[in-house]
C-alpha positions in Angstrom: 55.1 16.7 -9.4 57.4 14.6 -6.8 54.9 15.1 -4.6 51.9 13.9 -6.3 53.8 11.0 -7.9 55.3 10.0 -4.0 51.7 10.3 -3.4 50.3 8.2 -6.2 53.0 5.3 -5.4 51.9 5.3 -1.6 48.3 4.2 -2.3 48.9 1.7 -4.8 50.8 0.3 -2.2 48.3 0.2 0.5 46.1 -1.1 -2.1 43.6 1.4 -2.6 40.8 1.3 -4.6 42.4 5.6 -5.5 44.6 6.9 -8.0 46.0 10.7 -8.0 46.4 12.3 -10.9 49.2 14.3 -11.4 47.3 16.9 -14.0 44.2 17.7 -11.1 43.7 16.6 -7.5 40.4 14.8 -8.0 40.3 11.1 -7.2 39.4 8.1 -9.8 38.5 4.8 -9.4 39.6 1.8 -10.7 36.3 -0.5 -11.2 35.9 -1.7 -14.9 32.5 -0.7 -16.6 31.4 -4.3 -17.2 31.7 -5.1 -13.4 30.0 -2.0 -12.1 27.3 -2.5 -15.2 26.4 -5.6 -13.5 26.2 -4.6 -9.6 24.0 -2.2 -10.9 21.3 -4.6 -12.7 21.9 -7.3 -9.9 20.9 -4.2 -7.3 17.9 -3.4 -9.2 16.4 -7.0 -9.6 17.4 -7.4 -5.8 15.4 -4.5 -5.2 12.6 -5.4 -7.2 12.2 -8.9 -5.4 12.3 -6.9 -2.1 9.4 -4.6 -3.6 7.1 -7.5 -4.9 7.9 -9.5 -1.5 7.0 -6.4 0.4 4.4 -5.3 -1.3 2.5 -8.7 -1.3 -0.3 -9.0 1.6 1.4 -11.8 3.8 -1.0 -14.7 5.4 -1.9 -15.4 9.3 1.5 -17.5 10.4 -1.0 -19.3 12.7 -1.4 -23.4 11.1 -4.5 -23.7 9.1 -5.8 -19.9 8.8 -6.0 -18.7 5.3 -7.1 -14.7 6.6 -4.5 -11.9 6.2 -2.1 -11.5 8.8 -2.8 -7.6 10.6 -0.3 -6.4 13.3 2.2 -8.9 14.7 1.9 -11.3 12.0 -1.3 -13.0 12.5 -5.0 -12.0 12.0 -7.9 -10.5 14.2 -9.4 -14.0 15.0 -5.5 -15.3 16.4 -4.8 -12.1 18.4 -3.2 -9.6 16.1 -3.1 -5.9 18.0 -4.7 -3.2 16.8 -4.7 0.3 18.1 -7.8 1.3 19.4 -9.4 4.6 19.9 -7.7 7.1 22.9 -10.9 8.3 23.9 -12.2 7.0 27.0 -14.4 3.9 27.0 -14.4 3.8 23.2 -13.1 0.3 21.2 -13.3 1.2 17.4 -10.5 1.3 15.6 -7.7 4.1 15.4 -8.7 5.9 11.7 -6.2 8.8 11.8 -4.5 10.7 14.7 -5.0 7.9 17.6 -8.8 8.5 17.4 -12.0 7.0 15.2 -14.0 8.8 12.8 -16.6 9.3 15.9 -14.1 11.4 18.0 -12.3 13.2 15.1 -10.4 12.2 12.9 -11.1 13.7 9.4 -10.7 11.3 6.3 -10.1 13.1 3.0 -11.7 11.3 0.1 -10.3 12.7 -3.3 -12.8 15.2 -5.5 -13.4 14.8 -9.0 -10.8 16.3 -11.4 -13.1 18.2 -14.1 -13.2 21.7 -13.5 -15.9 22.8 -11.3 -17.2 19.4 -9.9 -17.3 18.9 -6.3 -18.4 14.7 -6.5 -16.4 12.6 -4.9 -13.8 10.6 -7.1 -15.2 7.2 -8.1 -12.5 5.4 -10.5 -9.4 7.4 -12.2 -9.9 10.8 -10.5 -13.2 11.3 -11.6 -16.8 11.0 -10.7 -19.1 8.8 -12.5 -20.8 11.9 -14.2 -17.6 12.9 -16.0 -16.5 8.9 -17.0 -16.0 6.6 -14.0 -16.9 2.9 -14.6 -18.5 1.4 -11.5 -19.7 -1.9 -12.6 -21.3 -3.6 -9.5 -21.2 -7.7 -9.8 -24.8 -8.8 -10.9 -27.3 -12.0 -9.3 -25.5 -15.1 -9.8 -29.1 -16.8 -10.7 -29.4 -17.5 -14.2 -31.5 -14.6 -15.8 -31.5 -12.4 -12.9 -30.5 -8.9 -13.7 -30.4 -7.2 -10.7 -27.5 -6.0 -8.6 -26.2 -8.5 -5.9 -25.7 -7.6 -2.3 -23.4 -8.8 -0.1 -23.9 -12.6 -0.7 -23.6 -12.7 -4.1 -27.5 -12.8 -4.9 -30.6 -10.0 -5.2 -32.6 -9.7 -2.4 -35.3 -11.5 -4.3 -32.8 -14.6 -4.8 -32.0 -14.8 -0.7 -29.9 -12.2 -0.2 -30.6 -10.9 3.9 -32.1 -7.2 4.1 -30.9 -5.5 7.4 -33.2 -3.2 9.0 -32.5 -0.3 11.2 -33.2 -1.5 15.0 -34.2 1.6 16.6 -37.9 1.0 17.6 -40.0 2.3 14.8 -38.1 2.1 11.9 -38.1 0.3 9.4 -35.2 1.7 6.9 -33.0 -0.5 5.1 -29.1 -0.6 6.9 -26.8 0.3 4.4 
């Protein structure tokens, strides 16, 4: 008991944080509930600022550009650096394993989760036989009911078909 009391005077001394207790050997601290009720909510809503600022898509640092910045800070047009395929002479973009989709590298697209379907999953785990909306924007010309293509318009309304170039065909690029 000498002991542990000699032991408990020491570190109040030295101003520890600790206390012994005399009954068991484990260590207490001395930190009020209301104070470490508070670091606790002021750590969360510092670490939900950091998520939201984090998780926000930041802009291309260079003046006037409104694009997306990629690698480095800045976008594709101002000389952001993208890793590029490992295989010799090739310039597409790195997919998965330092190589494109061309030379290899296998992208897993999730499967639908009713029993027994093997579609590909469209909207919520699921294919669009077992319940996935995909609603495709319609022609923006009044009365036009038509799905829009790329420029916002039916191909009817404007909208540019590309064809295939290889001599002879005449298939529709998709």
């Amino acid at each position: 008991k000498a002991e542990a009391a000699a032991a408990a005077a020491a570190s109040t001394v030295s101003g520890s944080k600790h206390k012994k207790s005399s009954a068991s050997s484990k260590t207490t601290h001395h930190v009020s509930s209301s104070l470490a009720a508070a670091s606790v909510k002021q750590r969360k809503a510092i670490s939900k600022k950091k998520n939201k600022a984090s998780n926000a898509r930041k802009k291309c640092s260079h003046e006037g550009c409104s694009k997306l910045a990629r690698l480095g800070g800045v976008c594709m047009r101002h000389g952001s650096k993208v890793k590029q395929c490992s295989s010799e002479g090739c310039t597409n973009i790195v997919v998965k394993g330092g190589v494109c989709i061309r030379h290899g590298a296998k992208v897993e697209y999730s499967r639908c989760k009713s029993e027994g379907c093997t579609n590909f999953a469209i909207n919520g785990g699921v294919c669009i036989k077992h319940g996935a909306k995909y609603v495709r924007k319609k022609c923006s010309r009044e009365g036009c009911t038509k799905n829009a293509q790329n420029t916002g318009v039916c191909v009817r309304h404007g909208a540019k078909v590309r064809r295939c170039s290889r001599d002879g065909c005449s298939r529709v690029v998709i």
